[in-house]
C-alpha positions as CSV (number, residue, x, y, z in Angstrom):
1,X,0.0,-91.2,167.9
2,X,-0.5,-88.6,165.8
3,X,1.8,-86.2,164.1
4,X,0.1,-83.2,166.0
5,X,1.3,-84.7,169.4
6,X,4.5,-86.3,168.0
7,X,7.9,-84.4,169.9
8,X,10.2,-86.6,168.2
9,X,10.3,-88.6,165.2
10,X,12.6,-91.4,163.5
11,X,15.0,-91.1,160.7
12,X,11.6,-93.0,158.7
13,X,9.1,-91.1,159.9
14,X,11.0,-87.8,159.3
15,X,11.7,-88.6,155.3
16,X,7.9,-90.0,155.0
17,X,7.2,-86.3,155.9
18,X,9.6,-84.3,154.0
19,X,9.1,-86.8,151.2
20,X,12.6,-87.5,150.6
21,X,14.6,-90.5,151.4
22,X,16.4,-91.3,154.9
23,X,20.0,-91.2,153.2
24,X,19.4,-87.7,152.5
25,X,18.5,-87.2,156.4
26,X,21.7,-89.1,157.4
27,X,23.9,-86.8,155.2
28,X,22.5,-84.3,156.7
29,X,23.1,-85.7,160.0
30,X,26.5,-86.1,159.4
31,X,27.4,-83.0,157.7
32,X,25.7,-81.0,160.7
33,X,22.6,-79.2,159.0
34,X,20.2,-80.9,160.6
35,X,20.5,-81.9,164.6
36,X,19.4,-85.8,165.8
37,X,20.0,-87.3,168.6
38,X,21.5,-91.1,168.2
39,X,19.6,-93.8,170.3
40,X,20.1,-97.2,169.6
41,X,21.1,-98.0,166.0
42,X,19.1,-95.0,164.9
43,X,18.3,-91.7,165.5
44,X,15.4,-89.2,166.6
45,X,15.0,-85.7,165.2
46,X,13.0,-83.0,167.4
47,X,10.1,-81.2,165.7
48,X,12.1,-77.6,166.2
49,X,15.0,-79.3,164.5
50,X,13.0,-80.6,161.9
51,X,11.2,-77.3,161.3
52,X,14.4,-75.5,161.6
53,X,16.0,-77.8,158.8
54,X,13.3,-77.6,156.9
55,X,12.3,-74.1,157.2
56,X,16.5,-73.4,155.8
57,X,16.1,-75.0,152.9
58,X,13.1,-72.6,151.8
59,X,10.3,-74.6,153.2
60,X,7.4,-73.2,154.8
61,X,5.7,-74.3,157.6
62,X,6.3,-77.9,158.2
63,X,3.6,-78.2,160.8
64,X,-0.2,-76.5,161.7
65,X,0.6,-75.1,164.8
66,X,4.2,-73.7,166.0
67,X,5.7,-76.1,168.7
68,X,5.9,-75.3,171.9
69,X,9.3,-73.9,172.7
70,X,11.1,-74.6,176.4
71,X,11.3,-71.6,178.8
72,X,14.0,-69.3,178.0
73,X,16.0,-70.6,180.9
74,X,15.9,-73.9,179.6
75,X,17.5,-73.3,176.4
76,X,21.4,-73.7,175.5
77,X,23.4,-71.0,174.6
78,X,24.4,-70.8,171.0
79,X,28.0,-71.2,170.2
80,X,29.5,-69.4,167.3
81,X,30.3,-72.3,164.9
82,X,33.8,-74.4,164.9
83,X,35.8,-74.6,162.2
84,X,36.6,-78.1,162.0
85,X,39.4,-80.3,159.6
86,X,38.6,-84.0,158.3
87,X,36.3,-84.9,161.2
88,X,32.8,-83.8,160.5
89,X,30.3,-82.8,163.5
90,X,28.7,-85.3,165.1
91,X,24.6,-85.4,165.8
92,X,23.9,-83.9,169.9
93,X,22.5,-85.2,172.4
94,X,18.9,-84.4,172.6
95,X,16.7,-84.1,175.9
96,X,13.7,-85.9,175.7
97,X,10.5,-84.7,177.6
98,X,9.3,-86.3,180.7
C-alpha cells in the first residue's frame, strides 16, 4: 500500500518518514506530544497525529494532499490539558476506519 492511501502507520514506518529513529517516537509517546494508539506490542500513529506532531515541531507539510478529516460530529471534544505529577500520560485509544 502506498503512503498516499496509508490511515495509519507503525512506530517503523512513522520514523522511516520523519527520518528519525523510533526511540525518538516512543519518547514522544510517552511524554504526550505525539498521540498512538497501542496494539499489540507496538503502536499505530494516525496520519492527522502524525501531521499534527510534525507540523508542531516547525515542519511543513508532511503529506501531498490534506487528509481527510471525520465529520464534525464525529470528533472528540478537546479537553483543556491535566496537570499531572510522576505519572506521565499514556498514548489513547485510536478508532480505526471500517
Amino acid at each position: 500500500m502506498t503512503d498516499a492511501l496509508k490511515t495509519t502507520y507503525t512506530l517503523a514506518e512513522a520514523a522511516r518518514l520523519l527520518s528519525c529513529h523510533a526511540e525518538t517516537l516512543r519518547r514522544a509517546i510517552r511524554d504526550g506530544s505525539l498521540q498512538a494508539a497501542r496494539l499489540g506490542r507496538g503502536f499505530r500513529i494516525s496520519r492527522a497525529d502524525l501531521q499534527t506532531f510534525w507540523s508542531e515541531r516547525g515542519g511543513g507539510a508532511l503529506f501531498g494532499q490534506a487528509a481527510p478529516e471525520a465529520p464534525k460530529s464525529a470528533q472528540a471534544k478537546e479537553e483543556p490539558p491535566k496537570k499531572e505529577g510522576k505519572n506521565p500520560k499514556l498514548p489513547q485509544q485510536l478508532t480505526l476506519p471500517t
